[in-house]
N, C-alpha and C positions, 0 to 999 in steps of 0.2 A: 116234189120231195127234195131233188137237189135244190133247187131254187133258196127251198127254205132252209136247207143246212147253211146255203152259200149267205143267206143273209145274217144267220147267227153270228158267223165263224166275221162278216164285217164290222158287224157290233159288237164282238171281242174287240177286234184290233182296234175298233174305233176309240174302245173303252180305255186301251192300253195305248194310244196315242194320246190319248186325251191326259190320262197319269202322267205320262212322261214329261205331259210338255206343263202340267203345273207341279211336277218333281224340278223339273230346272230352274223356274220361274222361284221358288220357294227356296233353293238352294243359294240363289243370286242374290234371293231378299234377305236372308238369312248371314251370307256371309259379311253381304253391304252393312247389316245393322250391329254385326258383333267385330265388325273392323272399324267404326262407327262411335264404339263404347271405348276403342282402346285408347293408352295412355301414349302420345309420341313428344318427343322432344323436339323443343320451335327450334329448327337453327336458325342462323344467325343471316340477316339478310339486308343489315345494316351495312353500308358503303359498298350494296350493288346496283347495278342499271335495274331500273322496275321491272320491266323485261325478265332478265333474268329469274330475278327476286320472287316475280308472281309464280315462273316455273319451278323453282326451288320450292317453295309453299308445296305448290300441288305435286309435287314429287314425293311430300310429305303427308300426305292426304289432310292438306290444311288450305283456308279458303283467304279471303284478305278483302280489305279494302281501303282505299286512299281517303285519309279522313282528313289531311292538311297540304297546303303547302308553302313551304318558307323558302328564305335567300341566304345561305349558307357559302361562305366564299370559298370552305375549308370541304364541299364535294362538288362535281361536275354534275349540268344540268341534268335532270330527270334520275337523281342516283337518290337510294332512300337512306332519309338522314337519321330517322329514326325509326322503332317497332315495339311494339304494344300487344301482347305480352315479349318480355325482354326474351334474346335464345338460351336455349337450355333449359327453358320455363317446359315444365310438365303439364299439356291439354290435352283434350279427349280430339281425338280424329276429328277433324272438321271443323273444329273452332277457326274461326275468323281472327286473321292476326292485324289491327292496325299500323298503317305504315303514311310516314311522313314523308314526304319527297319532293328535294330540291327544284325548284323554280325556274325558269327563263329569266322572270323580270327583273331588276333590281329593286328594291324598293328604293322610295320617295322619301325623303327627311326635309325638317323646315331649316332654310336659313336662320341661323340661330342671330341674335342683333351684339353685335361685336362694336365695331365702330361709334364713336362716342364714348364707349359704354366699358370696354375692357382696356387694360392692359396686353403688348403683346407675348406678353407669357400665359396673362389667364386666357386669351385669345387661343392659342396652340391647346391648350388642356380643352377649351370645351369644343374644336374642330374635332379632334381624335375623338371625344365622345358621345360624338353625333357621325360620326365613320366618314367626316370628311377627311380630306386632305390639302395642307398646306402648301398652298404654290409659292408662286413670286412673290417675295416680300422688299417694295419700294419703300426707302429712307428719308424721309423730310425731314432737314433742317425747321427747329421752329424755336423764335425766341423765348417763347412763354414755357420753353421747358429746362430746367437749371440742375438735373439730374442726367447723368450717362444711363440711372438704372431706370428712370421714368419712361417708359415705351409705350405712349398711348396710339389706339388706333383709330386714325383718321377714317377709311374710306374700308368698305369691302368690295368687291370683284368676283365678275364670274366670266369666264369666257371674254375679259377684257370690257364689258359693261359692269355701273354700281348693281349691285344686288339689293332688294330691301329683304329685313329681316321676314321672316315667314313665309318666304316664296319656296316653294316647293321644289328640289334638284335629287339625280338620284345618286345614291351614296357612292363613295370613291369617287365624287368632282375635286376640282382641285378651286380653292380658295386663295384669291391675292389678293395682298392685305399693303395699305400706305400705313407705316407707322410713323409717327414721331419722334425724332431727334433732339438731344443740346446742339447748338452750334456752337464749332468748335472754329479757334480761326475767321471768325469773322468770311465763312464762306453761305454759297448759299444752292452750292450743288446737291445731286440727290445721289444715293449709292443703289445699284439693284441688288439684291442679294435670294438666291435661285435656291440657295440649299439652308435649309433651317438651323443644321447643325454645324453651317459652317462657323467657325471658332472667330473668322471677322466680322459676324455680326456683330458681336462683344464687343470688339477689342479696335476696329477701324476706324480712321478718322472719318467722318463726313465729307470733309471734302478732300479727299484723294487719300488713296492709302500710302504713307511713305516708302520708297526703295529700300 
């Protein structure tokens, strides 16, 4: 008789453990799916380390993923330069936020074909526009030129070797250029000139600058 009260009174509680534990279970489904529908505001995770960035996300109960990456000189490596939906953008919990993020590598541009080909003015305008940089710019006297404003460019330089156009270097190199001179004085020296904006490219003799 006991036997069988005592099997009852197990199959209560077993019945009441058994509730309990799909009461919790339902309670956690429940809460997960209606925090799930809500609206949160994306913050702003543009100009942080990804690091960070991803934990910001999930702090927000929002998820991510790295759909790009580019060469940005203007953040430091691995920092995201962009995000997709923009922040303050209204989504439902758990939306996936796109994010772009800064690079190790530099990228690669072509030697663009300068020499023969330009003037050293249009020469400076299309370096800048190809994210190089203008180095050392050597001065030849040359007879066939009858103009102080005629600056054509003889030769281009990389690293102290010709470059030919289309060789691939990664951007921020620096570019030295021989241009073309009047000879002035009947001389037949050459001038280096280190800084592009210096006011003696202009204005200097070819062969020696006066005291």
């Amino acid at each position: 008789m006991f036997k069988g009260i005592w099997l009852i009174i197990k199959n209560i509680l077993l019945m009441f453990l058994v509730l309990a534990i799909i009461f919790v279970i339902m309670f956690f489904a429940i809460n997960i799916y209606t925090r799930k529908g809500q609206s949160v505001n994306v913050p702003k995770v543009t100009g942080m380390n990804v690091k960070n960035a991803i934990e910001k996300l999930a702090e927000n109960d929002l998820d991510y993923a790295i759909v790009d990456s580019v060469y940005d000189e203007n953040f430091p490596v691995n920092f995201v330069t962009d995000q997709k939906p923009l922040s303050l953008s209204k989504v439902k919990s758990g939306r996936k936020i796109y994010l772009t993020v800064n690079s190790l590598d530099v990228p690669e541009v072509e030697m663009p074909e300068i020499a023969g080909k330009m003037s050293f003015e249009q020469a400076q305008k299309t370096l800048e526009s190809k994210g190089l940089i203008l180095g050392e710019v050597t001065k030849q006297p040359d007879p066939s030129i009858t103009s102080e404003i005629d600056k054509p460019v003889f030769e281009q330089f990389y690293k102290g070797s010709k470059i030919l156009p289309g060789t691939k270097i990664k951007r921020k190199s620096k570019i030295d250029l021989l241009i073309g001179v009047m000879i002035n004085n009947n001389t037949e020296d050459t001038s280096i000139i280190t800084d592009p904006e210096d006011p003696l490219m202009e204005n200097s003799k070819v062969d020696g600058i006066d005291n």
